[in-house]
Steps between C-alpha positions, in 0.01 A plus 500: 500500500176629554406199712763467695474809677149408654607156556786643679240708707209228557658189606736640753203693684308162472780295643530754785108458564532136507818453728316792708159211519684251562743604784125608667364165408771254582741722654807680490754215530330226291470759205855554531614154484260446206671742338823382557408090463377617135823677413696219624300234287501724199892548526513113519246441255695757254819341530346126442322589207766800377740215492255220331512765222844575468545104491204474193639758320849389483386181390263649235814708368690152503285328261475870295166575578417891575380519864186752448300274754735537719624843519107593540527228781771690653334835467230348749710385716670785501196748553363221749788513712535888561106499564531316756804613696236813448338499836113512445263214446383644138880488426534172647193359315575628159915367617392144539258506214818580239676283684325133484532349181132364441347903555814598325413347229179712475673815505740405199242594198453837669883510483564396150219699378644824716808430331406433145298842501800691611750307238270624278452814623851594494540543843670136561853478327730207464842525430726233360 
C-alpha cells in the first residue's frame, strides 16, 4: 500500500506534463488523436489477445492441464488493456508493453515471483 499512494501521485502529474509538451510540440489536435488512435488499438489489441487466451486456456483445461501460464497471461492483458484506454503516453507505453506477447513474456518472472512471495506471505488465498 505504501507504494501505491505515490505512484498514484507521480505518474498522473507526469502524464499531465507530457500531454502538456506535447500538445506545445506537435499540437493540440494531433495529441488528441494520438491519444485516442492508442486507445482504439489497445481496445483491439485487448480483445485479440483477451480472446487468444480464453481459447488456450480452454484447451489447456481440455487436456487437464492447470492454466497458471495462462491466467498470468490474462492478467497482462488485462492490466495492458485498461493502461491504455488510460489516456497518457506513460500509460500507453507501459499498456502496449503488457500487452505484446514477446515483452510480455519478460514481465512474467516478475509476476510469478510477486505472486509466489504473497502465497507465501499469506496475503494470496486460494479457495477450492
Amino acid at each position: 500500500m505504501r507504494y501505491i499512494l505515490p505512484f498514484l501521485i507521480i505518474v498522473p502529474a507526469l502524464e499531465i506534463g507530457i500531454l502538456i509538451l506535447a500538445g506545445q510540440t506537435i499540437g493540440v489536435l494531433p495529441t488528441v488523436l494520438m491519444i485516442i488512435a492508442t486507445g482504439v488499438a489497445g481496445a483491439y489489441l485487448a480483445k485479440k489477445q483477451g480472446l487468444e487466451t480464453i481459447r488456450r486456456a480452454r484447451e489447456d483445461m481440455q487436456y487437464a492441464q492447470f492454466p497458471g501460464d495462462v491466467v498470468i497471461d490474462g492478467l497482462c492483458i488485462l492490466v495492458g488493456g485498461v493502461l491504455l484506454l488510460t489516456p497518457g503516453f506513460i500509460t500507453d507505453a507501459n499498456g502496449f508493453l503488457l500487452l505484446l506477447p514477446p515483452t510480455r513474456k519478460l514481465f512474467k518472472p516478475l509476476i510469478y515471483k510477486l505472486f509466489k512471495k504473497w502465497f507465501n506471505n499469506g496475503n494470496l488465498i486460494i479457495y477450492r
